[in-house]
N, CA, C and O atoms as a GROMACS GRO file, in nm:
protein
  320
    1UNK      N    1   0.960  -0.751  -2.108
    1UNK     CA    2   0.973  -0.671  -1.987
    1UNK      C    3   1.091  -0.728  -1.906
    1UNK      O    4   1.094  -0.847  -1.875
    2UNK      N    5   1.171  -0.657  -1.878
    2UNK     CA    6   1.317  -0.677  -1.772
    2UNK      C    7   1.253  -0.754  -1.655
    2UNK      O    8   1.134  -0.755  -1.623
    3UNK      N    9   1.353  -0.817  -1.600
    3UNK     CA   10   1.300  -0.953  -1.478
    3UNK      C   11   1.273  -0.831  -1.378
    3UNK      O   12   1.167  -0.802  -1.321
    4UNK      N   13   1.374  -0.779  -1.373
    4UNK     CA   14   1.372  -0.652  -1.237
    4UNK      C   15   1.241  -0.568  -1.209
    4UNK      O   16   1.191  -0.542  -1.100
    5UNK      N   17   1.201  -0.535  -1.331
    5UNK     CA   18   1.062  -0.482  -1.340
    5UNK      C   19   0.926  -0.616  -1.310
    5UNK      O   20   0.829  -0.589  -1.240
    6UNK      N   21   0.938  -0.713  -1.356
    6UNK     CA   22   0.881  -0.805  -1.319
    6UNK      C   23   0.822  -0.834  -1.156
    6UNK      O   24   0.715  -0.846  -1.095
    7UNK      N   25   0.962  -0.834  -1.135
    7UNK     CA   26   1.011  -0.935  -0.997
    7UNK      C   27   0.928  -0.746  -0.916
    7UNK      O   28   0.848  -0.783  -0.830
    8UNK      N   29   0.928  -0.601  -0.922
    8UNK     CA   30   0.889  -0.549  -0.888
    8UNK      C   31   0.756  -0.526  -0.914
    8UNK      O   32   0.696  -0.493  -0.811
    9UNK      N   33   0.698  -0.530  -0.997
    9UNK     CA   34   0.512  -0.502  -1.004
    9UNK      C   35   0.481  -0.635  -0.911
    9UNK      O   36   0.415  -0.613  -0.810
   10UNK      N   37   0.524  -0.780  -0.937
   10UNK     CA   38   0.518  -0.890  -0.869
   10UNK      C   39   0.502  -0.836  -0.752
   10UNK      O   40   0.384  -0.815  -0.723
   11UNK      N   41   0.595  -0.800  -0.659
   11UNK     CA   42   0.596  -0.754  -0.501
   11UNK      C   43   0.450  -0.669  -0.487
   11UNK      O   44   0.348  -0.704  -0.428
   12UNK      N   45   0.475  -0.558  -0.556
   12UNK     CA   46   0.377  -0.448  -0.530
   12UNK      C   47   0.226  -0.508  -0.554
   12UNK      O   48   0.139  -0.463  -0.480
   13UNK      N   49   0.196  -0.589  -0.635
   13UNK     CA   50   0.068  -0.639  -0.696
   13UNK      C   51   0.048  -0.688  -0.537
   13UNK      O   52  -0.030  -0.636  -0.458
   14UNK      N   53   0.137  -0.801  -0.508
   14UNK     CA   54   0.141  -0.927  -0.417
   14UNK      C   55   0.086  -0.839  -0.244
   14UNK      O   56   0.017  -0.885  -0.153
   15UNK      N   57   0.147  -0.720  -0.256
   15UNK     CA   58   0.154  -0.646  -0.126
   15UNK      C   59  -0.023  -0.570  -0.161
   15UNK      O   60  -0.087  -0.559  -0.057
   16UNK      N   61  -0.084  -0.532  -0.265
   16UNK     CA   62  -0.173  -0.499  -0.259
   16UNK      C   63  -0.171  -0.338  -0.267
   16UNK      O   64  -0.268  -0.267  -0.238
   17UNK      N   65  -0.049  -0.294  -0.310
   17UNK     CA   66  -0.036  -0.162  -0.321
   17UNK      C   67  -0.040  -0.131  -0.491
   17UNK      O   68  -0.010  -0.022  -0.539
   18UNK      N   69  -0.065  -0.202  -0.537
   18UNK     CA   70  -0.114  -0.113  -0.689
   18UNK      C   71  -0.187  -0.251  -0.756
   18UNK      O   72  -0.175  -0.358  -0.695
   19UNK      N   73  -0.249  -0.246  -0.858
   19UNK     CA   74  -0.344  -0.333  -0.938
   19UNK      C   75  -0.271  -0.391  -1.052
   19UNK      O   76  -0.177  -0.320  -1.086
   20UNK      N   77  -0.285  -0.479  -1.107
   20UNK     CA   78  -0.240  -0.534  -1.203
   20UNK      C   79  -0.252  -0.418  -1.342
   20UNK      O   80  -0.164  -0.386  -1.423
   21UNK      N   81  -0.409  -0.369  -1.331
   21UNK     CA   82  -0.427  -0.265  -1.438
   21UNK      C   83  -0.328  -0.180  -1.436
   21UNK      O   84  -0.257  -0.159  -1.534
   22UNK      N   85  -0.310  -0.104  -1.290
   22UNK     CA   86  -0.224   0.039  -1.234
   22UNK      C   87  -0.054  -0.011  -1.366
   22UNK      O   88  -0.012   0.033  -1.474
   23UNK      N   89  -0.018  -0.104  -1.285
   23UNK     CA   90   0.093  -0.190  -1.325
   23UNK      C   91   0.127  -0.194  -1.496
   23UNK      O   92   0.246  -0.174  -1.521
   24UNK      N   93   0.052  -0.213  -1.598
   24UNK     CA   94   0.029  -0.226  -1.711
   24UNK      C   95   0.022  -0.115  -1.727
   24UNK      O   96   0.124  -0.069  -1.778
   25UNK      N   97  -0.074  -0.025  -1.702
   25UNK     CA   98  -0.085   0.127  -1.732
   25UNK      C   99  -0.006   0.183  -1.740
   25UNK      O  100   0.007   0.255  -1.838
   26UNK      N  101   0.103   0.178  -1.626
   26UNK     CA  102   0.226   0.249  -1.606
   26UNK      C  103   0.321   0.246  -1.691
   26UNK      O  104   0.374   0.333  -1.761
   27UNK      N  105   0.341   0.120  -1.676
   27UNK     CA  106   0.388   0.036  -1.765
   27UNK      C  107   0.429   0.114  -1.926
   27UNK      O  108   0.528   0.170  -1.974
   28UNK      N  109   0.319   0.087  -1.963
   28UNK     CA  110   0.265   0.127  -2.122
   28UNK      C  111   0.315   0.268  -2.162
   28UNK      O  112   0.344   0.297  -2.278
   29UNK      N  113   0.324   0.366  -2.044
   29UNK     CA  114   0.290   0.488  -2.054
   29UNK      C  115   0.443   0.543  -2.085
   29UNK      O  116   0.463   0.635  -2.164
   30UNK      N  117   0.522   0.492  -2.030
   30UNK     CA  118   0.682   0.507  -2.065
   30UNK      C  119   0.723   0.445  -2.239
   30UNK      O  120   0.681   0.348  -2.302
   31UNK      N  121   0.797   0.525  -2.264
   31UNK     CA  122   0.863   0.479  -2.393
   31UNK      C  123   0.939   0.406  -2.428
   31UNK      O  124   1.038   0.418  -2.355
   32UNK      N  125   0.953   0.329  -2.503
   32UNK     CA  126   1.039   0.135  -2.527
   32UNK      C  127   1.031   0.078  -2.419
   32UNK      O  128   0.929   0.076  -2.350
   33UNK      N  129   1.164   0.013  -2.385
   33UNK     CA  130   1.202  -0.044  -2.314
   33UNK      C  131   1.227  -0.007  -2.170
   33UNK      O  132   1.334  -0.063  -2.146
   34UNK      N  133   1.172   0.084  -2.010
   34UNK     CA  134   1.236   0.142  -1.904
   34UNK      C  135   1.291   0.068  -1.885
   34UNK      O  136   1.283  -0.033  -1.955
   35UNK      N  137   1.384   0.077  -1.774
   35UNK     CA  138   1.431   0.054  -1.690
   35UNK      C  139   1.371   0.052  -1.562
   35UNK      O  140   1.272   0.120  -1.537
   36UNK      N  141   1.425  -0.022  -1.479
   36UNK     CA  142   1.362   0.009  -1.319
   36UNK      C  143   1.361   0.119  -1.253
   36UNK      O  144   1.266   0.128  -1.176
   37UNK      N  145   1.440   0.216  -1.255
   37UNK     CA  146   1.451   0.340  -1.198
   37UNK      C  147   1.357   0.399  -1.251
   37UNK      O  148   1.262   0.444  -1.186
   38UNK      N  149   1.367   0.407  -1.367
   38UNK     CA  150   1.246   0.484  -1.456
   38UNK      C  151   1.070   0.407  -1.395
   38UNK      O  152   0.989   0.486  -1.346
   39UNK      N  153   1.047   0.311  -1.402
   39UNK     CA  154   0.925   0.245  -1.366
   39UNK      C  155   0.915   0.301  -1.220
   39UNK      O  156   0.829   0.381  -1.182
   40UNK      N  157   1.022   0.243  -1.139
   40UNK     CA  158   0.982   0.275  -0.983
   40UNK      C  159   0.977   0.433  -0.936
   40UNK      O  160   0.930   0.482  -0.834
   41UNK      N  161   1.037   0.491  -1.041
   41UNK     CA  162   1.002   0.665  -0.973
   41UNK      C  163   0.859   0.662  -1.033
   41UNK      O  164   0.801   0.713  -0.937
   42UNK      N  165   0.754   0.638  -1.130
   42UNK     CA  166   0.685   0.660  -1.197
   42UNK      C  167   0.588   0.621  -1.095
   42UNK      O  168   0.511   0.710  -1.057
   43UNK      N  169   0.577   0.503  -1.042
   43UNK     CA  170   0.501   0.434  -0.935
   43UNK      C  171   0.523   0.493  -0.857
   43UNK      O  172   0.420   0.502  -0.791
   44UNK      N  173   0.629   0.570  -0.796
   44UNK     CA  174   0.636   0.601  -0.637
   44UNK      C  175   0.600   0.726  -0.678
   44UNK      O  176   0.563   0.780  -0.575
   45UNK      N  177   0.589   0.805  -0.769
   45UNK     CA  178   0.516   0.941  -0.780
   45UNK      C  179   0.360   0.942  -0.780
   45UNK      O  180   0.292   1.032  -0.732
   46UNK      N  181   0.317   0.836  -0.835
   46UNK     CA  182   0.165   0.791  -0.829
   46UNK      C  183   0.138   0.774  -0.658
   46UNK      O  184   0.042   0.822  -0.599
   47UNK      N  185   0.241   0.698  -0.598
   47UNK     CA  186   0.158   0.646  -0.460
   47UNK      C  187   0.193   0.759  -0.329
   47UNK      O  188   0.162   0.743  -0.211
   48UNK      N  189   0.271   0.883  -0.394
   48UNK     CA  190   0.290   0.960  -0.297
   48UNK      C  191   0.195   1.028  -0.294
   48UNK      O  192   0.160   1.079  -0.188
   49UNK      N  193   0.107   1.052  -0.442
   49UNK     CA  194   0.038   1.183  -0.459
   49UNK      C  195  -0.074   1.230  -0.333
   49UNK      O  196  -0.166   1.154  -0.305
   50UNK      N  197  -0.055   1.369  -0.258
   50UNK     CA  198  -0.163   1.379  -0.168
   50UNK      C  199  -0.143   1.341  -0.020
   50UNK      O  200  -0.224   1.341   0.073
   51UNK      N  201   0.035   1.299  -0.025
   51UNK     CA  202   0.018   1.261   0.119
   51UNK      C  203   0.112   1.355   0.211
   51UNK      O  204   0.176   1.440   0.150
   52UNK      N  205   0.121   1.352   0.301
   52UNK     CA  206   0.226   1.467   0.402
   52UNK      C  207   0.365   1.384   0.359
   52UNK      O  208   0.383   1.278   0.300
   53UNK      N  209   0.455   1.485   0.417
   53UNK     CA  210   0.588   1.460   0.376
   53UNK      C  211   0.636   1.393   0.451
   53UNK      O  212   0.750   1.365   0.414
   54UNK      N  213   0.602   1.334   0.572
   54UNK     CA  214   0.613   1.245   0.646
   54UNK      C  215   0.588   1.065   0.583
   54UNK      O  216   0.663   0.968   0.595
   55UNK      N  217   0.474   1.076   0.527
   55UNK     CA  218   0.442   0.997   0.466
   55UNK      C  219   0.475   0.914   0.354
   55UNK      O  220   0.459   0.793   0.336
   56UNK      N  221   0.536   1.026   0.264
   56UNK     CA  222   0.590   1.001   0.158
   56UNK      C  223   0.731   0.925   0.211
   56UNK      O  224   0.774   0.814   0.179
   57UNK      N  225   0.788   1.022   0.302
   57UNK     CA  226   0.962   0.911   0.298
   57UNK      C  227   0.936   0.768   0.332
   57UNK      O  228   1.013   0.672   0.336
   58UNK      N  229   0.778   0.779   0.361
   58UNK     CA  230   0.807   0.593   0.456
   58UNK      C  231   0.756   0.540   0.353
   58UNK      O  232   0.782   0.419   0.347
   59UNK      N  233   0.672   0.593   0.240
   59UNK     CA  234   0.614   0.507   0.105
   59UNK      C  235   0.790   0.447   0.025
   59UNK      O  236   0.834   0.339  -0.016
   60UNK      N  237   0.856   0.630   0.039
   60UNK     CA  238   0.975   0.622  -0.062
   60UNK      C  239   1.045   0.473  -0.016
   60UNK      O  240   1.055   0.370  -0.082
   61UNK      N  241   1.088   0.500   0.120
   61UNK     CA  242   1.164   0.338   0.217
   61UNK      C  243   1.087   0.200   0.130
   61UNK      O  244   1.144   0.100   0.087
   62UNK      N  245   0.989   0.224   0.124
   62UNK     CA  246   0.895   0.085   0.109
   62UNK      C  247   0.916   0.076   0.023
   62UNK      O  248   0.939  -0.043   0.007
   63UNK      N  249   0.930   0.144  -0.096
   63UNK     CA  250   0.990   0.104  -0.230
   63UNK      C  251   1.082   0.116  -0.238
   63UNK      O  252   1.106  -0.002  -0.261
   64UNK      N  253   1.182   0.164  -0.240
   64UNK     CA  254   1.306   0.115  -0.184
   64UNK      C  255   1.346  -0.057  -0.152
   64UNK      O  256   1.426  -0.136  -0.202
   65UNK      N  257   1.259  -0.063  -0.055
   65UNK     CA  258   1.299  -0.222   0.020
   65UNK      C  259   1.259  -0.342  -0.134
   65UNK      O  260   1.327  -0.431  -0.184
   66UNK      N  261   1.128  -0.293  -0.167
   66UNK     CA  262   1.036  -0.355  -0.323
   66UNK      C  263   1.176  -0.366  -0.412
   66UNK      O  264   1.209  -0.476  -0.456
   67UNK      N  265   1.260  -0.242  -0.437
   67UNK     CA  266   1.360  -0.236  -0.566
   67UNK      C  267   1.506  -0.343  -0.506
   67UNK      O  268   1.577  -0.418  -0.573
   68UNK      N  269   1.509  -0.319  -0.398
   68UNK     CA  270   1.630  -0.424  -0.376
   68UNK      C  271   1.584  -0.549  -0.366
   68UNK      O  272   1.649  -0.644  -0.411
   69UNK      N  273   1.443  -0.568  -0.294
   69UNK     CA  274   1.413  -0.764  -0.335
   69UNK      C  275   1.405  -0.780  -0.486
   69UNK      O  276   1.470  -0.870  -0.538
   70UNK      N  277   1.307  -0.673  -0.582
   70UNK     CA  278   1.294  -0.681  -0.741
   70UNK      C  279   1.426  -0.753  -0.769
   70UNK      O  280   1.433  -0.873  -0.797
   71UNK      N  281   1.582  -0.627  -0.754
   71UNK     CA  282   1.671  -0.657  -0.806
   71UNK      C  283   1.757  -0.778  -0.760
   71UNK      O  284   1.836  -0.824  -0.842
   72UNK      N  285   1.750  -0.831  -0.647
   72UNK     CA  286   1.789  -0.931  -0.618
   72UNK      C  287   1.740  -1.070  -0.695
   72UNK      O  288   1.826  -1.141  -0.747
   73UNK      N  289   1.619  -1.101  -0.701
   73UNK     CA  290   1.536  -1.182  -0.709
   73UNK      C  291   1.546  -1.186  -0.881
   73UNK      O  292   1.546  -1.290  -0.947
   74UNK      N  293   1.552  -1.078  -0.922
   74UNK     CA  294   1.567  -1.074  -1.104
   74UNK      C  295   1.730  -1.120  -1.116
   74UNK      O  296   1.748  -1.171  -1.226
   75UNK      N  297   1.826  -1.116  -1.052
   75UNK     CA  298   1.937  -1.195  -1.029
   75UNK      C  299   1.991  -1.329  -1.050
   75UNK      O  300   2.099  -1.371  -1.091
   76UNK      N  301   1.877  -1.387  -1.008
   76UNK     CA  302   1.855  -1.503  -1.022
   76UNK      C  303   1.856  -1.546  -1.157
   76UNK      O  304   1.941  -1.617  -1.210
   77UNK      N  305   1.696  -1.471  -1.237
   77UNK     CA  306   1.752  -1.536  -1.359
   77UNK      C  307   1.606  -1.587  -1.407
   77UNK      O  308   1.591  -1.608  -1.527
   78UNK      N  309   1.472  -1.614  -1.294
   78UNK     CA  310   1.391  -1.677  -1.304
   78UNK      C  311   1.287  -1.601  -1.279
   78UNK      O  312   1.279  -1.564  -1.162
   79UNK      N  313   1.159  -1.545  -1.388
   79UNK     CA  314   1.077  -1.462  -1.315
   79UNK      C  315   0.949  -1.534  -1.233
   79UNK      O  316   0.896  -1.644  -1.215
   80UNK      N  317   0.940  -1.404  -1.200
   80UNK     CA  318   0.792  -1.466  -1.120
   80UNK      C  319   0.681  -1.576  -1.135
   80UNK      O  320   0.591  -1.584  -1.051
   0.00000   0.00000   0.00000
């Protein structure tokens, strides 16, 4: 699994917004190898589902903020 993806379920687990299972599930459910874009739209389509559209841009922001620490932090070199 890519650090970036790492260093992101890491955050999200850590923040309490998805489960380790959720995480793996998701995970699994994509074909080979994703990418982060691919993982984090997949997750942020799961955590929008059902909410006003208000809601959603401030989930979208929050992951957002998750994908630039992920990608920073997978930068480094060292995962979680």
């Amino acid at each position: 699994m890519p650090l970036d993806i790492q260093w992101f379920i890491f955050a999200l687990i850590s923040n309490g917004a998805i489960s380790a299972e959720d995480a793996d599930s998701l995970y699994q459910s994509l074909e080979g190898t994703p990418d982060l874009e691919s993982y984090a739209q997949l997750v942020l389509d799961r955590m929008i589902t059902g909410l006003s559209e208000e809601d959603q841009q401030s989930v979208l922001e929050q992951v957002q903020a998750v994908i630039d620490y992920a990608v920073a932090q997978a930068e480094t070199g060292i995962g979680p």
